[in-house]
C-alpha positions in Angstrom: 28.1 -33.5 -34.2 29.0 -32.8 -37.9 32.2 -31.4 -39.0 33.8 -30.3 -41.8 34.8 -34.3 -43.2 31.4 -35.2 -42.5 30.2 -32.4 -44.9 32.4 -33.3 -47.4 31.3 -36.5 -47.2 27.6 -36.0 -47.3 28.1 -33.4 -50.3 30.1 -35.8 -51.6 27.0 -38.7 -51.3 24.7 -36.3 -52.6 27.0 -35.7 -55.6 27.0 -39.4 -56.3 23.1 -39.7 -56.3 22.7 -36.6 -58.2 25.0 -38.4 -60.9 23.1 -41.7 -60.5 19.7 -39.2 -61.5 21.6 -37.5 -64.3 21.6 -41.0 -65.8 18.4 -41.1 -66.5 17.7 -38.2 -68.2 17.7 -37.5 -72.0 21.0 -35.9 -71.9 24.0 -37.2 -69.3 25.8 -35.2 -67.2 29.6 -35.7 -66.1 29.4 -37.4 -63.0 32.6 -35.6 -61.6 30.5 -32.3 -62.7 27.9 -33.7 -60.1 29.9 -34.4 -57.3 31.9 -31.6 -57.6 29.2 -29.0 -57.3 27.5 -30.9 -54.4 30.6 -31.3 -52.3 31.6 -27.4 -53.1 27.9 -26.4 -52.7 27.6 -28.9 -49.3 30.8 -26.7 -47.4 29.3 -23.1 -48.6 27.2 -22.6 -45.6 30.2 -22.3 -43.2 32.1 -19.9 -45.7 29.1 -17.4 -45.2 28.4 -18.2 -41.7 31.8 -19.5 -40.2 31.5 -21.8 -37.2 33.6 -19.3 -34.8 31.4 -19.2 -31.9 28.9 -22.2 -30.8 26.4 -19.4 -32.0 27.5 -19.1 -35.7 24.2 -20.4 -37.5 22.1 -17.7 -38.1 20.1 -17.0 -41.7 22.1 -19.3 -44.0 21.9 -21.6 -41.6 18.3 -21.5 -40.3 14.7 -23.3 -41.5 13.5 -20.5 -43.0 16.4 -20.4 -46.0 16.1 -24.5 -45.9 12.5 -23.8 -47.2 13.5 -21.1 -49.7 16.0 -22.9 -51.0 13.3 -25.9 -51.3 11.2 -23.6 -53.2 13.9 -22.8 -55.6 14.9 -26.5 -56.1 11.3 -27.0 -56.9 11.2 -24.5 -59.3 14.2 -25.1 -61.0 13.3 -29.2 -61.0 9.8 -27.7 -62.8 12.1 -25.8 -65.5 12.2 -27.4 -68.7 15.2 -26.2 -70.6 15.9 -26.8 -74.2 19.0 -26.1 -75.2 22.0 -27.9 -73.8 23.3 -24.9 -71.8 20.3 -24.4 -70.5 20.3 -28.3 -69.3 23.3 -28.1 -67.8 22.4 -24.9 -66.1 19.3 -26.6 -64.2 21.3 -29.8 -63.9 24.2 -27.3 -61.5 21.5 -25.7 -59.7 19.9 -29.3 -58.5 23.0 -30.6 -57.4 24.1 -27.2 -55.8 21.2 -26.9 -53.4 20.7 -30.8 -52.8 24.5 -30.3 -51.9 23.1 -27.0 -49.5 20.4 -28.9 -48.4 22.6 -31.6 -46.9 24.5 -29.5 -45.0 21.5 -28.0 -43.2 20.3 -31.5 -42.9 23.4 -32.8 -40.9 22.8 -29.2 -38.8 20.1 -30.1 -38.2 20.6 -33.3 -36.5 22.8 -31.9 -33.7 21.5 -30.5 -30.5 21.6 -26.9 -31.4 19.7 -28.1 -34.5 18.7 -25.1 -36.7 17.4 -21.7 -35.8 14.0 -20.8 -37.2 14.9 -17.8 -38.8 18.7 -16.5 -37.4 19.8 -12.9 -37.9 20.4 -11.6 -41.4 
């Protein structure tokens, strides 16, 4: 079952291949920058929906956000900024929501897995 370290770690691991994808665009990004914002981004679930009670995964934690958020990923991957705040701006969001997104995915994994839809 994942806990906090193994977050970290997958935020982390997103962070680094987020960074390796920043490469290859027009304009680089910081690599810290990337890592950073996943591994922040991969804890947030359990600050909004703290693991108190075996029970604690509810909205934020549930498919139903993990294909909002997909949709906002999708949309923000589609944005093409041009100015280099802009960039930098789209370049956060990715790496904040891949960071998310492998958070629910290690949920996911463990036998309570994730609720459908959880209580908002």
């Amino acid at each position: 079952m994942a806990n906090g370290a193994d977050h970290t770690a997958a935020g982390a691991l997103t962070g680094v291949a987020m960074a390796c994808y920043a490469q290859h665009q027009e304009e680089p990004v910081n690599p810290l920058l990337a890592i950073t914002a996943s591994t922040v981004f991969s804890k947030l679930p359990d600050w909004i929906e703290p693991a108190t009670n075996p029970h604690h995964r509810q909205f934020f934690h549930s498919v139903s956000f993990l294909v909002i958020l997909g949709y906002g990923l999708k949309k923000a991957y589609d944005w093409k900024p041009e100015d280099r705040g802009s960039q930098l701006l789209r370049f956060l969001a990715l790496c904040a929501g891949a960071g998310y997104i492998s958070h629910l995915a290690l949920d996911s994994l463990t036998p309570r897995s994730l609720p459908l839809l959880g209580k908002i």
